[in-house]
Structure formats: C-alpha cells, structure tokens
N, C-alpha and C positions, 0 to 999 in steps of 0.2 A: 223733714217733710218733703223735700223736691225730691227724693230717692222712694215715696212711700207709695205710690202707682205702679212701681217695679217691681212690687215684691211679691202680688196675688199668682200671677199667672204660672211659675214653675217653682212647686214644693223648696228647689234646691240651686237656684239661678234666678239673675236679676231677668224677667220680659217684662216685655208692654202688656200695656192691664188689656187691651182687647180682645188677649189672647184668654183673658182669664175666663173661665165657666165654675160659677161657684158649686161645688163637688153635696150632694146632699146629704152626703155620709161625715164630711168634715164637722167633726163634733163643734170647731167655734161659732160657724154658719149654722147649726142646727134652725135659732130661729129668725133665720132672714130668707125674705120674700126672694125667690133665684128665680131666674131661666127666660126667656126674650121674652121681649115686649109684643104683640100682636100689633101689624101692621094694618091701617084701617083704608083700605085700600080707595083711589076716587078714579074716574076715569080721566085723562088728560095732566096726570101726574105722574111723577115721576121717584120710584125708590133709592136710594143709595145707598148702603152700607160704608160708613165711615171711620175706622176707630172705633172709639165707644157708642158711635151714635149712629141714628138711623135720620138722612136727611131727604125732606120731602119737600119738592120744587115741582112749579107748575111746566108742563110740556114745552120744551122752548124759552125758557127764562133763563137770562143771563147775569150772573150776582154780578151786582156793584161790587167794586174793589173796596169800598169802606163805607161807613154811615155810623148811623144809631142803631146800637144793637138792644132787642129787649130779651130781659132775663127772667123766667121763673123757677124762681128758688123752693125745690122738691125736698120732701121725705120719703120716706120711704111708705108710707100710711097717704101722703096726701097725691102723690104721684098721678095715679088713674085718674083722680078729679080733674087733677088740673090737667091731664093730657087731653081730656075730653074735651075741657074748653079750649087748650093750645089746638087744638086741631079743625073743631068749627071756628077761631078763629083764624087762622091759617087758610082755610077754604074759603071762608068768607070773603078775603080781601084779595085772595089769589095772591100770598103773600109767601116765598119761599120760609121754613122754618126748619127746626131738627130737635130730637129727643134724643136720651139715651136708651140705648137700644136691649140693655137688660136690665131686669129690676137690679138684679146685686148691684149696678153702677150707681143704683139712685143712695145706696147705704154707704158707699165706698166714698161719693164725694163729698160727704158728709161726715163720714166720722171722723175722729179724735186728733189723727193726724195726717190727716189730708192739708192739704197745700191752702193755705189760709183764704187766699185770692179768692177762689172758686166756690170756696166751699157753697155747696146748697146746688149748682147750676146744673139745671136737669133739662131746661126746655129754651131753645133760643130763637127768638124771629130775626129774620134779617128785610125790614122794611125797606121798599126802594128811593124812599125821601124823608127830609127829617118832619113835612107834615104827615105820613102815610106814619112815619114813629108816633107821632102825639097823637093819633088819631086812632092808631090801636093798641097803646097803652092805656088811654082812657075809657077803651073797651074792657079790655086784663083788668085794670083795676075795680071795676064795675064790677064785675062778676067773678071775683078773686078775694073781696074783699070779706074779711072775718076768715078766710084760712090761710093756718099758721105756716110759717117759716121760718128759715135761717135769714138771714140779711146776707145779702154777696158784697163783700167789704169792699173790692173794685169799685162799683157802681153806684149810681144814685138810686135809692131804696125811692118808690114813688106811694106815698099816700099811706106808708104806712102797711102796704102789703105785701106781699109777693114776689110784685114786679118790680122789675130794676133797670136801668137803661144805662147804658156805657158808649161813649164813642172810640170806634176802633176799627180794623180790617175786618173785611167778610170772608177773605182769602188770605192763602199762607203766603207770607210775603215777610222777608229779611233782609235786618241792616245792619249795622255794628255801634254799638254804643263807643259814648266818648272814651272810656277805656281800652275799646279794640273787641271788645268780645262780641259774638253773633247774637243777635235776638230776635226777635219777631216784629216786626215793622209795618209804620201803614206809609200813608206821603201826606204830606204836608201842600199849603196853598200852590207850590210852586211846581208840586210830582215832585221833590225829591224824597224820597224814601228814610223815615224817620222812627225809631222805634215806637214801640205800641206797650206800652206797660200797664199792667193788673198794680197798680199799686195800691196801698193802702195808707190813709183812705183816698176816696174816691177822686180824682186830679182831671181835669177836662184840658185837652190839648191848649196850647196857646193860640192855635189858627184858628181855631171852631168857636161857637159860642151856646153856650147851651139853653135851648128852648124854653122860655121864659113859662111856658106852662109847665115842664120837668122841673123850673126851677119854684115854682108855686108846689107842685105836689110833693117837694124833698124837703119844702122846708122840715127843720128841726122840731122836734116835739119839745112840749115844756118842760122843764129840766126838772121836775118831781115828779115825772111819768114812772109808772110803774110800780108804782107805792111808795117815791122814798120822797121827803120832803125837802127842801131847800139842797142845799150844796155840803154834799160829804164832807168832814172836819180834816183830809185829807188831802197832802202835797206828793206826787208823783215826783219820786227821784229818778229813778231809772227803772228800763224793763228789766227781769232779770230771765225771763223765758216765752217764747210765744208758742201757740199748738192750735189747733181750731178751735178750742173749747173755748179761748181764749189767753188774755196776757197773763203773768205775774210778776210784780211790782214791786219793788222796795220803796218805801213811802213815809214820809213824815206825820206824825197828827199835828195839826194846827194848834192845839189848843196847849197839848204838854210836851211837845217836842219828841216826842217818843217814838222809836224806827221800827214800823211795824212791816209785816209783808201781806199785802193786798193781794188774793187771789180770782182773781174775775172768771166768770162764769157766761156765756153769751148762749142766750134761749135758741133751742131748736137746732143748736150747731154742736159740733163733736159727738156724734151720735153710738153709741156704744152696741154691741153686740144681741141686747137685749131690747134696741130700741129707744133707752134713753139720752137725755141728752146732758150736758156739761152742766145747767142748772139743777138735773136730778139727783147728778153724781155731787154736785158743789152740796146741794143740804143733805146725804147722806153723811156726806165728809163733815160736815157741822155738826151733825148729830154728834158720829164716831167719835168726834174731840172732846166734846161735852162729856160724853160719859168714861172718859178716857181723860180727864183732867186731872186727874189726881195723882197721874202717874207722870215722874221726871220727865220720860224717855219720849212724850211729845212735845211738840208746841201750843204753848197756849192761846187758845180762839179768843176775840174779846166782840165779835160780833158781824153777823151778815146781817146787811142790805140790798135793796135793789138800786140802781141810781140809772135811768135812763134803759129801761128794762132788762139791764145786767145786773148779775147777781154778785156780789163782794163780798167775798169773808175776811175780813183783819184778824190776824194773826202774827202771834210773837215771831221777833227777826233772830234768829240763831244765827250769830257768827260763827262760821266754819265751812269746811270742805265737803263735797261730798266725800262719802267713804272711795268712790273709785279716785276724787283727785288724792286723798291723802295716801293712798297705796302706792298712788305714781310717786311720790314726794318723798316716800320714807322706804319703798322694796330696797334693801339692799344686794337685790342683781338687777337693777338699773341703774338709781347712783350710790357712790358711794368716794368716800377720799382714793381711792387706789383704783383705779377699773380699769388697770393690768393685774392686777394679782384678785382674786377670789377674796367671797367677804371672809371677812374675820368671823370664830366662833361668837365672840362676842356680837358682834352686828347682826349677825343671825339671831341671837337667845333674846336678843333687847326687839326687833322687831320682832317677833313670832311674840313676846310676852303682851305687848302691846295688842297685837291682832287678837290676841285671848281675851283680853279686857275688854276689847270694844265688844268683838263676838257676846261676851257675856251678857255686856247689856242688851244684844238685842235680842237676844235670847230671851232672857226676861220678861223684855217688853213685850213679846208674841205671845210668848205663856199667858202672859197678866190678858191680851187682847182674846184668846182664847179662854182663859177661864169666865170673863163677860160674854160669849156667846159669838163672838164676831174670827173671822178670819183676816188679817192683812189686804190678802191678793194679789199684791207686787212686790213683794221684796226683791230687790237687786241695787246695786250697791251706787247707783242713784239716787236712790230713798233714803239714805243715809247720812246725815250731816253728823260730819265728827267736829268738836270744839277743839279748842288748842289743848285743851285739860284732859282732851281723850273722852269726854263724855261723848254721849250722841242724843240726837236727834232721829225720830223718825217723820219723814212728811209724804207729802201727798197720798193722802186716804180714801182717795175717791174709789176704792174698788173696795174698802173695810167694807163688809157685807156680812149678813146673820154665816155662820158656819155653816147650813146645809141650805144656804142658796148659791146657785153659779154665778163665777162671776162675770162681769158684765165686759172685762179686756182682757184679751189671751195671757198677760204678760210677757215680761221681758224677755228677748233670745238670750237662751244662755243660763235661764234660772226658772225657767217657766215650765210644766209638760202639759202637753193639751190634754191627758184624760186624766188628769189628777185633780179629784176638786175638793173641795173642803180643808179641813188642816191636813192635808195628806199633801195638798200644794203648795201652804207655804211652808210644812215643811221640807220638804222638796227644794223650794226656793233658797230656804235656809244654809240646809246643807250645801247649794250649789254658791253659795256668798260667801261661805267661810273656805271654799277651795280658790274661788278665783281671787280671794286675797291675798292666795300666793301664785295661783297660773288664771290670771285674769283671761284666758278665752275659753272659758265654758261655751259660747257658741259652739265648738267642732264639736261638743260630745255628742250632737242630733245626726251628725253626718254618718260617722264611723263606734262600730260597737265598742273597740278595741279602747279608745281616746279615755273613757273614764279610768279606767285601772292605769293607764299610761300616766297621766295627769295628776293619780291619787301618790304613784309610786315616785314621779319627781319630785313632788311634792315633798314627799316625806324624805329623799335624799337632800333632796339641799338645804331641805330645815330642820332635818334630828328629827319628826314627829314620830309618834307613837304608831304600829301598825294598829292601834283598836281604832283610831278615828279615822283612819281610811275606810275599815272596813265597816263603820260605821255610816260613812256616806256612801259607799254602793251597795251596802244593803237598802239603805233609802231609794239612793236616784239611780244605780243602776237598771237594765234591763234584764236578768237573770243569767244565766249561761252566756260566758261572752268568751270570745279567743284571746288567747294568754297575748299579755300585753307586750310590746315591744318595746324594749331596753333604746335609751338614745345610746348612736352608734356614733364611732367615727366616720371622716370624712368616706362620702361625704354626706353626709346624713339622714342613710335612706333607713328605713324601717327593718330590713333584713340587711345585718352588718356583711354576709358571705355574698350579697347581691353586689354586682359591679354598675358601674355608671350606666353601658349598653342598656340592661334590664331594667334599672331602675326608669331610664330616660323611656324604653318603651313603657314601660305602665302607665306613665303620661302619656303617651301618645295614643296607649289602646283606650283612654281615657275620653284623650277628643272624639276621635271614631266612633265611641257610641254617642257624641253629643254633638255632633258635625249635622247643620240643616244648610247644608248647600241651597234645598230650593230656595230660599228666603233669599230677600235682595237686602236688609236691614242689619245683618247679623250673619256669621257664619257659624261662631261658636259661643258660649256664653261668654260674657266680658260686662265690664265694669258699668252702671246705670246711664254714666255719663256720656259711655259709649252708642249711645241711642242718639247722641243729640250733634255727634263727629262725624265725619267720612266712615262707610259701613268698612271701608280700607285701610284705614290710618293705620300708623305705626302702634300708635295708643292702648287703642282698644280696640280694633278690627283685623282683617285679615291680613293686611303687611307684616303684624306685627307678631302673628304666628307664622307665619313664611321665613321671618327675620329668625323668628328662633329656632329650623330644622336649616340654615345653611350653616355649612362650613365649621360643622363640630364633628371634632372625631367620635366615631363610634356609632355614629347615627346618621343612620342609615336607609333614609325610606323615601323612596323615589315614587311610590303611589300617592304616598301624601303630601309631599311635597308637590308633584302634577296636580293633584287637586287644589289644594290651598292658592296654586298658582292661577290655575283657570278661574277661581275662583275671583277670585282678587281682580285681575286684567277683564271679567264680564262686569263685575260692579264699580271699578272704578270709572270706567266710562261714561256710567251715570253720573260722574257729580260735576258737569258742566255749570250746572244752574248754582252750584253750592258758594257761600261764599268763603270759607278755609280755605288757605292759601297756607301754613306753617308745615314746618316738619313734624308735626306727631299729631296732628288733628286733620289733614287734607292726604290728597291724592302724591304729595311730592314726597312723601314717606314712602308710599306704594312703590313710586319711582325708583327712588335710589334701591331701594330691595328691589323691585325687576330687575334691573340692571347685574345687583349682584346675580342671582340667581337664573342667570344668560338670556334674559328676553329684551336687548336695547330698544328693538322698533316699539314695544310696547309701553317699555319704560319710558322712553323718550315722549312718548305719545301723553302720559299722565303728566309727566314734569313739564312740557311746554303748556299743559291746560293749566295746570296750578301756578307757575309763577306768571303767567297769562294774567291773572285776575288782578282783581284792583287789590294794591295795598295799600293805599293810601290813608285807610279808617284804619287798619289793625293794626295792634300792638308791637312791640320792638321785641319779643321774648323767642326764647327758642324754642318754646312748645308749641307758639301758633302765630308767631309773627317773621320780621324782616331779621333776628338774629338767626333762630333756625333756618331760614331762606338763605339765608349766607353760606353757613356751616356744609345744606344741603348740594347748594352750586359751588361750593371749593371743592368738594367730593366728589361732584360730577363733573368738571373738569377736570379732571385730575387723571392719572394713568394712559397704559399706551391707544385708547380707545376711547376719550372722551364723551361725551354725552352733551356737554356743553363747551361754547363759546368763552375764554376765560373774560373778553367784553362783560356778559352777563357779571360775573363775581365781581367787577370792580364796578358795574352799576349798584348791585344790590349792597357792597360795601359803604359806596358815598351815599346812598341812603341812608344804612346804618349809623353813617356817621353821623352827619347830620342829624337823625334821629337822637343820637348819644351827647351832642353837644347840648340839644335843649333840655335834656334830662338833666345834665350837669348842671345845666343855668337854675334851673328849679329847683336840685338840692343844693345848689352855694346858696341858692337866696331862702332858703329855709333849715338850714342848720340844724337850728334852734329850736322849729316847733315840730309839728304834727308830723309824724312820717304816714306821705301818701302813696308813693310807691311802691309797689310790687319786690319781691324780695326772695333770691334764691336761683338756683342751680334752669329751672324749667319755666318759669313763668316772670322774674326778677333780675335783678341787678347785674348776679353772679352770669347768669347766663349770656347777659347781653357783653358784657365786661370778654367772658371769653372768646363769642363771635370775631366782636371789636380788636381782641389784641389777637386772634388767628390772621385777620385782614390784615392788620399792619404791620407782623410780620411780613407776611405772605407778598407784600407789594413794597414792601421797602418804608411805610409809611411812620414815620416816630410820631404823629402827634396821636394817630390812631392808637399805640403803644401806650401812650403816657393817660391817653382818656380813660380806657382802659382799668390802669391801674388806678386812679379815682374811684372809677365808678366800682371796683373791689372795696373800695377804704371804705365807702357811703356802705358797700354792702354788709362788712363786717362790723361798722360802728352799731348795727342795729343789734349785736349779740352779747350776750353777758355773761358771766362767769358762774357754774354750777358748781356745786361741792363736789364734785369731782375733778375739778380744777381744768375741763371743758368748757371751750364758747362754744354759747349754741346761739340757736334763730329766738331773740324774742321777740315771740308774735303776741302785742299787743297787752303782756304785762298777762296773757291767762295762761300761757302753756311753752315751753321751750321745744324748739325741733331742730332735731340733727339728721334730718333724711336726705337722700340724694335730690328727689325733687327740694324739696325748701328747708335748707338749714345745714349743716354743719356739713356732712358728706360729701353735696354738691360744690359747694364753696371751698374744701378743702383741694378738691379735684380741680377748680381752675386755678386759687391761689397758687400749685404746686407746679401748674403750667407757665404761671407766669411769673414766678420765681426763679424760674429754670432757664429763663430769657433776660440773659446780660446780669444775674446775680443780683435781681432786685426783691428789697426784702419790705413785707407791710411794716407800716407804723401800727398797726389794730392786731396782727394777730400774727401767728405763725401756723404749718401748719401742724404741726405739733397739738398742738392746743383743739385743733378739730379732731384728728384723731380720735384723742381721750375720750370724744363723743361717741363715739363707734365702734364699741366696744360691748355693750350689756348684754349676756345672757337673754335677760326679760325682754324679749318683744313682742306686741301684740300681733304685727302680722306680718305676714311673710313676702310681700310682694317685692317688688325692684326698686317702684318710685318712693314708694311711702313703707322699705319692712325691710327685714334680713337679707334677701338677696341682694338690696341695695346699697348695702350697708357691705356684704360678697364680695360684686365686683367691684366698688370704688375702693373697698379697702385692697384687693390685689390690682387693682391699678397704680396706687399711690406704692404698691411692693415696688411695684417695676418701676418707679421713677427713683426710687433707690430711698423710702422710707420702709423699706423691710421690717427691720429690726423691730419696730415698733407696730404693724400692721400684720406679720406673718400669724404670731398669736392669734389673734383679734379674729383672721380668718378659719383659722383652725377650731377657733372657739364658735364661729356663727356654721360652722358645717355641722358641728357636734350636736349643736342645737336645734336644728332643720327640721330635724323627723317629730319635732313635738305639733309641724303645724300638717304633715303630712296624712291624707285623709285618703283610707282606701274602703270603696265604694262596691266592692264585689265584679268578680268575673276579671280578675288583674288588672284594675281599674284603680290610678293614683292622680287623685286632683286637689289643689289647694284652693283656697278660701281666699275671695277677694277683698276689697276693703270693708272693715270694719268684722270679719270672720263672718257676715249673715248668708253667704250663699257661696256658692261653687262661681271662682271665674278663672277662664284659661287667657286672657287677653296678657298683654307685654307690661304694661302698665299698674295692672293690681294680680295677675295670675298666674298659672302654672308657664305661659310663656317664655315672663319676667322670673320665672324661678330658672327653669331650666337654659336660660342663656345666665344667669348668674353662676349655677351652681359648673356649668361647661368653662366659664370665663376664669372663674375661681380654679379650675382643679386645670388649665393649661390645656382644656382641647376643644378652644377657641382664640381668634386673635382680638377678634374686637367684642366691642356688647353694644354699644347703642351708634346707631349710623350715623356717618356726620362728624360726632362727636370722641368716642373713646374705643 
C-alpha cells in the first residue's frame, strides 16, 4: 500500500501520482469520473497548484505551522457537493483550505489499496485557532450531515459524518523517529520538532488536548449500531492482512472455540473500478460462497454481520500456505540438499507431479465456478492456500462476478490482461499460475513480447515438460506473432550469446537516454518508489548512483553521459541543504565520494561537508543512512594521495560509532533471551555496523573496536538458521528466510570473510562457508544488486578474490547464465531491467539496471570495486 500512489502516473515506471492524467481510452478507467476540477475563482484569493491538490488561501495569509486540521472524507459521487459546501465555507470564514485538484484523485484515495491513513481525504481546512476549528466543524457537520463517507482512520470522525479533525502540521516539516528514520514532523510545547503520525486509530499528541466539543461529537456509537445486536461471539487473535477495504482476522468463537477467519468490510472505503465499495464486494463474496458450498475447493462461510457499521463475514480457517509461499518452499532451483550441483531427476519429477495436482484442483474449481455462471476475477497464486495434504483452498472472492459482467479490480500484475474479460480472463490468469509455478515473474511478459516463449521454453527445459503445454499457454496468453525467443546464454547473460559486454552495456545505456528527464529536480531517471522519499542524488536510488555505475569499467565508454549524469547530480544536490539524510546511500555524501571519483573535488567536497555537516544525533548506526556509512564514507575520503578529508573527521565519526556500538551491545547482552529488536544485515543492521566498527579499529590501531565488532557479527548471525540446503540464512521473523546482500546471508558472508581474515579469527555461529550455500539458486525473482542476482554477482566474486573461489566461482557462472531470463528489451536497442518486485522499469543502483550493470562489470573483471566506501 505505501508504494500504491506510484504506480498510475507511468504505464512502465514508478512516478508520483500528480503526474498521473487518467487516460479515457484506459479500458480499467473507462468508468471513473477524470479530468480537473473547476476552480471557483474569488477576488482577494489566491490559487496554488500543489501535488494532487489545488490550495486556496486568502491574499496575504500566513499558515500556522500546525493546529486542528478538518477533514472531508470524498467519493467520488459525493465530491461536488461537498466541494460546494467546503468552499462557501472556506469563504465564509476567510479560512485558508485545499481540494484535490482532479476528480480521478477523489477514486484513487479511496480505493482498495490506497494507504489506509488517508483513505477518503479529499478536502482539508486549515483553521487559524483551535476555537475558529470548533466553530467550523460545527458548521461541516450541519450541513454534511446524511452524506455518506469513508471514515479517515487517523482522525476523530465528528458526529457521525463526514468531517474529521486531526491535530498536526499545516506545513512540510521533518524529524526522525526513535529509530533514526526521516518522517514528517510537527513541534511539540517547547518548538522542538516531533514526529506527526497518521496512525491508526486516531492518537492526539501528548502536549495538546483535544476540544472537549470534538471530544462530545466523536463519542462512540452504541455498539449494535448498524443492525448487529449485542457483541459478536468473537475473539480476535491476530491480524493476518490490512488493505483499505479493511482487516482480516484470525479469530476464536467464544462460544465453541472454533478458529474461524473474520473478513471485515468498512462502508464507503476501498472503492473499486466500478464504484463500489468493500461492503458491496464483502456480500457479493458471501453470496459466491453460499452457492459455491458444496464444493471442496472453497472455504466454508458460516455467516456475515454488521457490528459497528462494518461488515464480517466468518469464514472457515484453512491451515496452509499460500500457493506462492509453498512454491518458494519446495522449487527445487531454490532450495534443495546440494545447491552446488543441479537438482536430481528425481526432485524435478516429485515437484513438477505435485504442481500437477494442485493445478488440477484448481482447475476444477474454475470449471465447477464457471459452469454456475460466475467468473473468479483474480486468480494468482495468492488466492491459493495449499494444505499440508496438497489440497487447496481458494479465497478471496470478492471480484466472483456473473461471467459477462466486468470486473470491478484489474487484477494481479503478472496473471491479469486488461482487455480480456469474462472466462477469457481467468482463463488467462490460469494459464499464467501454472507457469509462474515454475518461473514465478510473470510480471516481465507485459514489458517484452519475446519473455512469454522464453519463460515457456526454460520452463520446459528444466522440468522435462511436454512441448503441448507450452504451446497451450501462448496460444492462450500470448500476443500472436512474437520474435523468436532468446536461448539463456553464457556469461555474461545477455540475450544475444555473439553480443560482447560493450554492446550489451550500451543498450542499457540507449535505454536511459530515452528515459532521462533532466528537467525535473525529484528524479533523473526512473528508480525505486522509495527513491521519492531520499536525496533526488543518493547512491540508492538517484543520480550518484547512476554516475557510480558508468565510471571506471572497461569498455564503456560515454563521456556525453557521463557529463550529464554529472551536471546533473552537482545542480540538484545543492538543493538538499534543508534535507535531513546525512548516510552513505540515502543523502548527498554518496553524491560526494562519486564526484570525487569522477574528478570534480571542489564539488564533491562541497556535498560532503553539507552532509556530514548535519545533525546526527537522531539517526541510526547503519550503513545505508546512518554514523556506519558516515565512517566507511570519511575512511574513503581521507584516504589517497589527494584527500578530501581531515583523517580528524574519521576518528570523530569512529568514536561515535563507537560509542554508538557499545550501547547496542549493552541491549543485546541484556536481552539474549527475548524479542529481537534490532535491525539486522549487510545495509540497515548489525552486519553493517560490525563492519564500519572493525574497518575503524583496524585502521587506528584500536582492539576494543576489533573485538566489538566481532560480537556484534555473533548477535548478527545468531539470528539465522539452517535450510535444507545446509545454508544459514536471515530469519526474519519466523515468515520468510533471506540471503541478499542488503539483509541476510550475502551481506554477512562479505563482512564475516573480512573479519576473518584479520588475526585468523573464526565465529562461534557460522562460517563462511555456510552463507555461501545461500547464493547459489538458479530461481530468483529479481535481479537487482540489493535485493537479486546481481547481488548475489558481485559479493559472490568478491568472496572469489578473498580466496573462497572454489566454492563461489560456480555459483557466479551459474547467476551470469541466468541473467538474460530478467532481461527486458523495449524496442529501438533499448535493455532495461525491472525493479523490485518485477512491477515497473527501474535504472537506479539499488533495485535497477544501474545495480545490474556495475555487478555484471564487477563480476566479469572490468571493474575494481562495486559499492563506494565499502567493496
């Protein structure tokens, strides 16, 4: 959901939604209200365009830096009404306010999986006292009152309507939470500057008190509001998913103990395609089960209520997986007992019989939902719960719909196509489930025509299948005539085997060049969502970290883009004075040490004394955005015959480290035993800080810094456990293991190896041997540096060159071979990879073709290093 405003604006990249213009030819938009809102113009006022919103303040009015904010919570249907009142009220009071400024924003904050916080917020006043608040929310609610809405979960809902009030900033103002990370901030009695959170539910600061008339008009309705009587027979265990539409539950009944799952429905909110909302879709879905009872392959309904004007359906609890986790769990080219040698026939024939049997039932169950009249509408391998027994489940049905009405949610990337409707879509979906249960990124086939036949043909090599059932699914989900597919190649795994690194490396680059928006100050090229919310320069996701990856590799060769990327960089870094990132891969000190390399010191110097300039006193110890990367960064820049730095600096930012490092120790000796709270891994965790920590105490002669060091590695590997593959990996939290360079086995193997290698010291927790074994799978879903196969590239030929060859050389040869399955060519010699999670095009370091092409240069020797600072 916090990545779901990124995703309207560019068909094939992550932007900001104010870029978006809902297209009237896009068959999913067909029927939503599009195109700006009419500005209702007054004399002595004043227009703004803002993001999504259009704000209107009186001539000469200065916003308060925070107050009581009120909120009216839009539809898309009820929008103009209430603009007409938000506006004579507004006028009335001479009260600055703001709309959003195209109808599409009013459907967008609203639907399904929109950011929970907000959902509904379409109109906002910003009153200049907290009496001038009470006094025209009592106005709103007056004449607001009987039309519907969403409830905006942050806020106090007032009277029952509409209106909602919240205290918070009226201005963009930032601080850093206790963990270190940036967020949006108000101040507090004293001005000091204090985060501002949307949380849920509604939370009123500790310094404020909230208006005892707000507090009269929120009270609570009677708790059989809405039709349900007394108190549901109903114990909440746990959540097991949130969306806008609402929660879903794992729950006890009171009365027979019995673990059912509760699916809630909240009126007016998650608004779908066609206008409805999550309660419409919750009794459609009730229906579809009802008549669909009698069949295995769903769960049993045993009854919807309303209880507090939410809608609950109880519903039988299926223990099991979904089908995507049970794929990760049992592919045998992910894990398997050997993962240096190739699966066994056998482990091939025993999964592939498996994925027949489940496929069968769901097959089945489509058929069986098909011959009643109804269509699925989501099938993807979410909707799938497999039992231990290999039975399934199919659940959430909220899009089951008569077979010749559209449905109401585009479905899933990856198994969905947007002009297929009727059983022509799920089967479609069908066919695309039964592929990515053996190459789980169906996302690329939207990108590249070529990827279907490619995807059908590995397919069938590495599992024996039959050529009918390939040609069976691209007769289906094909697009007709498509260009003969490309063979995976050897190293190093470009798509045409006769092509050399030069050419291949330029079609990346002719790649940026048609996606390069210099003029923008926010973004130079596409990159990762997250990269919106970092320096537009970072190492990360901004323009350093394309700069980082066109120096110093052989064979490439481009001095025009390089000049650009550069000018680039050195105009908008100069903008992030006000910012508060201070780390090596999320601020300007990234930008730095690449100027530097790429011969611009005045300029360089210029960014790094702004950035370690800043307060770090709030932020985190980590090497992505804290005092470890600030280390790594000033060893670097002091360093060689032309420094950039004071080595003063490195032995300040060290004793901070240190100290930092000692209290981290003190709070894992004194909690052993329970909850692990901190952070964990190569970029954001232990491993990172561990390596900073023992680079320092080498580097200054220091042994306690040495010995900390090697602790804070032990805490970092005690958190991993052993796969059937006879790999440690990261486990995060008992749901998923990770062996990537950012968090989990790759990253950790790379410093353990470092600090092994100093005075012959060896862990109690692991070897690295044992990470290794992690880093090795054919299957991986994506291809980036932090989180994918190039990362998995360079640290495994990093660990070659520390002299674990024997064991890594493999491993590298096998992730080159592999490469061209994520490889995406886009027309006019145009090669771009997919950033996280396969949903869009990103070139950034961190999830993009950046991060490929410094791994795949690092890997094949014509590069010295890959990530600055660090390796």
């Amino acid at each position: 959901m916090d990545h779901y405003y990124f995703n309207f604006a560019d068909p094939d990249a992550y932007d900001d939604i104010s870029r978006w213009r809902c297209h009237p030819g896009d068959p999913r938009f067909r029927k939503l209200a599009h195109g700006p809102v009419p500005i209702a113009y007054r004399n002595g006022w004043t227009y703004t365009d803002r993001g999504i919103w259009t704000v209107c303040a009186p001539d000469g009015t200065t916003l308060g830096r925070q107050g009581w904010k009120l909120h009216l919570a839009v539809t898309q249907s009820s929008f103009d009404s209430l603009l007409r009142i938000a506006r004579a009220t507004g006028y009335a009071h001479v009260v600055p306010f703001k709309y959003l400024a195209r109808y599409e924003y009013a459907w967008i904050v609203n639907a399904k999986y929109a950011p929970r916080s907000g959902s509904g917020k379409g109109i906002v006043f910003y009153p200049g006292s907290t009496e001038q608040a009470v006094e025209i929310a009592r106005e709103l609610v007056s004449r607001t009152r009987g039309v519907p809405g969403p409830r905006i979960l942050s806020d106090l809902q007032l009277d029952g309507t509409v209106v909602h009030a919240r205290y918070g900033a009226f201005v963009r103002m930032h601080c850093r939470t206790n963990a270190g990370d940036v967020t949006l901030a108000m101040e507090d009695e004293s001005g000091e500057r204090v985060p501002d959170p949307r949380s849920v539910p509604f939370s009123a600061p500790t310094f404020i008190s909230v208006p005892e008339a707000f507090t009269r008009m929120s009270a609570p309705v009677s708790a059989s509001a809405g039709g349900a009587s007394g108190t549901p027979p109903y114990r909440i265990e746990r959540a097991l998913h949130f969306s806008n539409s609402g929660g879903v539950y794992l729950a006890t009944h009171s009365d027979t103990g019995q673990s059912v799952v509760l699916k809630e429905a909240r009126p007016l909110a998650g608004q779908d395609l066609h206008g409805g909302d999550a309660v419409a879709r919750a009794r459609h879905e009730y229906t579809a089960l009802r008549k669909l009872a009698d069949l295995p392959e769903f769960p049993e309904v045993y009854e919807q209520f309303t209880w507090q004007s939410h809608v609950f359906t109880a519903m039988e609890y299926v223990p099991g997986n979904t089908l995507q986790e049970w794929c990760a769990a049992n592919h045998p080219y992910l894990l398997r007992p050997d993962p240096f040698r190739p699966p066994s026939p056998e482990e091939i024939r025993t999964y592939r019989e498996k994925v027949d049997h489940i496929l069968d039932q769901i097959t089945k169950a489509i058929h069986a939902i098909w011959e009643r009249g109804y269509i699925f509408g989501d099938i993807h391998s979410g909707n799938v719960l497999v039992t231990p027994d290999l039975s399934i489940s199919l659940i959430d049905l909220e899009t089951c719909v008569p077979h010749d009405a559209d449905r109401p949610l585009p479905g899933a990337p990856g198994f969905s196509h947007v002009s297929k409707t009727g059983r022509a879509s799920d089967e479609h979906a069908l066919r695309m489930l039964e592929l990515s249960c053996y190459l789980p990124i169906t996302p690329l086939v939207r990108f590249d025509d070529t990827k279907l036949r490619q995807f059908l043909t590995t397919s069938r090599t590495m599992f024996d299948i039959s050529s009918t059932w390939a040609d069976e699914i691209e007769r289906i989900c094909g697009q007709g005539a498509s260009a003969p597919a490309p063979e995976l190649s050897p190293s190093p795994g470009l798509l045409n085997e006769e092509a050399g690194f030069a050419d291949w490396a330029d079609r990346i680059l002719t790649g940026w060049r048609s996606r390069m928006t210099p003029e923008r100050s926010d973004r130079l090229l596409p990159n990762d969502p997250t990269g919106f919310a970092l320096s537009p320069v970072s190492l990360a996701t901004g323009g350093s970290g394309i700069l980082w990856s066109l120096l110093d590799t052989d064979e490439l060769n481009d001095a025009d883009l390089v000049r650009e990327v550069t000018e680039w960089t050195i105009r908008r870094g100069r903008s992030g004075t006000e910012r508060l990132e201070c780390g090596l891969f999320d601020s300007e000190l990234g930008a730095g040490c690449v100027l530097r390399r790429a011969g611009y010191p005045d300029q360089a110097k210029w960014l790094v004394d702004m950035a370690l300039g800043k307060d770090r006193s709030g932020c985190n110890s980590s090497v992505f955005s804290g005092t470890a990367g600030a280390l790594l960064a000033a060893a670097e820049l002091a360093s060689g015959p032309d420094p950039l730095l004071e080595s003063s600096h490195v032995e300040q930012i060290g004793a901070e480290l240190t100290e930092r490092a000692a209290l981290i120790l003190a709070g894992l000796r004194a909690n052993e035993n329970g909850e692990r709270r901190q952070a964990y891994g190569l970029m954001h965790g232990l491993a990172g800080i561990a390596l900073a920590l023992h680079r320092y105490g080498v580097l200054v002669d220091e042994t306690m810094a040495v010995a900390m060091a090697r602790e804070l590695m032990e805490f970092e590997l005690d958190a991993y456990i052993r796969c059937k593959d006879g790999s440690l990996q990261f486990n995060d939290r008992g749901r998923r293991t990770l062996a990537y360079l950012e968090e989990g086995s790759c990253g950790s193997a790379l410093v353990l190896a470092e600090l092994e290698a100093h005075e012959g010291w060896q862990s109690s927790r692991a070897s690295v041997a044992d990470l290794i074994r992690a880093m090795g799978p054919e299957l991986m879903v994506q291809s980036g540096l932090f989180r994918g196969r190039s990362g998995f590239l360079a640290g495994l030929t990093r660990l070659s060159r520390l002299g674990f060859g024997e064991q890594t050389e493999p491993l590298v040869k096998r992730h080159m071979s592999w490469l061209g399955l994520h490889e995406l060519r886009t027309g006019n010699g145009q090669l771009h990879f997919p950033g996280a999670g396969n949903f869009k095009l990103s070139c950034d370091l961190r999830t993009g073709s950046a991060g490929v092409l410094v791994g795949v240069a690092y890997a094949s020797g014509r590069r010295e290093e890959w990530l600055p600072g660090m390796f």
